[in-house]
C-alpha positions as CSV (number, residue, x, y, z in Angstrom):
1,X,0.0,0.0,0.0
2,X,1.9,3.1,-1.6
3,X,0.1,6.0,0.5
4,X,1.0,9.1,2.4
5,X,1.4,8.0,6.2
6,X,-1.6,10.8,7.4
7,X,-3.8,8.3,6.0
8,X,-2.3,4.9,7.2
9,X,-1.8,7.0,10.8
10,X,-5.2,8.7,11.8
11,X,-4.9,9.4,14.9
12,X,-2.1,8.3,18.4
13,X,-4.2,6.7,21.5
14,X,-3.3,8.6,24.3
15,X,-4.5,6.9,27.6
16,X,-2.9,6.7,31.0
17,X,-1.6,3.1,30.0
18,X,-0.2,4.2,27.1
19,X,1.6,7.0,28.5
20,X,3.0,4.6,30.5
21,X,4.3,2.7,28.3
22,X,6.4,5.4,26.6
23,X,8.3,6.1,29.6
24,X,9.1,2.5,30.2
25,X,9.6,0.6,27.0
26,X,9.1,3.2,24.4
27,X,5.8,2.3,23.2
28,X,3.3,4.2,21.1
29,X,-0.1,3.6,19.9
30,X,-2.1,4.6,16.9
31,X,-5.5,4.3,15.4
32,X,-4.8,3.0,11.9
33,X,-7.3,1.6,8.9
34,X,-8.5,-2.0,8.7
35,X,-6.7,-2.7,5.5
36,X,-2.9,-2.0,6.4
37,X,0.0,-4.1,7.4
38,X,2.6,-4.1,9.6
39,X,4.8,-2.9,7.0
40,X,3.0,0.1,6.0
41,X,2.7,0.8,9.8
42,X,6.6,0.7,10.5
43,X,7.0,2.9,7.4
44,X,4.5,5.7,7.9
45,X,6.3,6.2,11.5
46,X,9.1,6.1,10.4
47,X,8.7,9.1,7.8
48,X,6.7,11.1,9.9
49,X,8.6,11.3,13.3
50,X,12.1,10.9,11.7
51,X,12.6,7.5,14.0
52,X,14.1,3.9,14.5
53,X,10.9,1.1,14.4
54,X,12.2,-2.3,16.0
55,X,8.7,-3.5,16.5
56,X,5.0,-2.9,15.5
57,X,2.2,-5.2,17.0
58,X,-1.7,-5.0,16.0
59,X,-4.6,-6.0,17.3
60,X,-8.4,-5.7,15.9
61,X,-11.2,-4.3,18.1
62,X,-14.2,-5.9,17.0
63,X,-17.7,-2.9,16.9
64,X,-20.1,-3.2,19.7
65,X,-23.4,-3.8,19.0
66,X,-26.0,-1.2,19.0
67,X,-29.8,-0.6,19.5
68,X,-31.8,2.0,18.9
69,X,-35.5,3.3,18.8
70,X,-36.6,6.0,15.8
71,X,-39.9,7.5,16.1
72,X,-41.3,8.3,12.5
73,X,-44.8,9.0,11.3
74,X,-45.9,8.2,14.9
75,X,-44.7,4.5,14.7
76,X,-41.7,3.2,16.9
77,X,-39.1,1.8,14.6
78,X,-36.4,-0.4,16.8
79,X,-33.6,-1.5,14.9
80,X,-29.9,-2.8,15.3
81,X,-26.7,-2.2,14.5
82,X,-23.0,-2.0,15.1
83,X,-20.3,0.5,15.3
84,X,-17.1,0.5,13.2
85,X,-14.6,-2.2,13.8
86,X,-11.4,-0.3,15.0
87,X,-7.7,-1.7,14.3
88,X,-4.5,-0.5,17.0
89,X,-1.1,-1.0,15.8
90,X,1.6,-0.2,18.7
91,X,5.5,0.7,17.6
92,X,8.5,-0.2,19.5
93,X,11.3,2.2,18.9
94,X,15.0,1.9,19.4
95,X,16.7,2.6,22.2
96,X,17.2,6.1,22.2
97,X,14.8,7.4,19.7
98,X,11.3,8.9,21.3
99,X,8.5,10.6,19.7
100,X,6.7,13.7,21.2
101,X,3.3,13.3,20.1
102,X,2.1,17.0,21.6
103,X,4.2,18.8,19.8
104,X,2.9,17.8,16.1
């Protein structure tokens, strides 16, 4: 997949976890599209933040299940659903390397 890395990287996670996990071992986490690899991962992090990858690992959040009630024409329509599956990939960098993901 030959694309610019804003759209392989949407968004970083930042949660207290994660934080974490920066200070310790150098971990970061990012929201990324269904369709990309691992390889298209370590590249697009690569380019952007001007760093080492050693490791990228990512796991697939399946959408929740949803319900919901629409009132139209004064009948009660109930009908299901399900949000949008969501995919993580977290990046290991080399010892010494670090991103700063408030300053971009």
């Amino acid at each position: 997949m030959n694309t610019h890395f804003s759209k392989i990287l949407i968004r970083p996670i930042v949660t207290e976890k994660m934080t974490i996990l920066q200070d310790a071992q150098r971990k970061y986490a990012f929201e990324v599209p269904v369709d990309v690899n691992k390889l298209d991962v370590k590249s697009a992090v690569e380019k952007k933040f001007n760093v080492k990858v050693s490791k990228v690992a990512i796991s697939n959040k399946k959408g929740k299940m949803k319900q919901m009630t629409v009132k139209s024409g004064g009948r009660t329509i109930r009908t299901s659903g399900s949000t949008k599956m969501k995919r993580r990939a977290i990046v290991t960098l080399v010892e010494g390397y670090s991103i700063d993901l408030f300053s971009v």
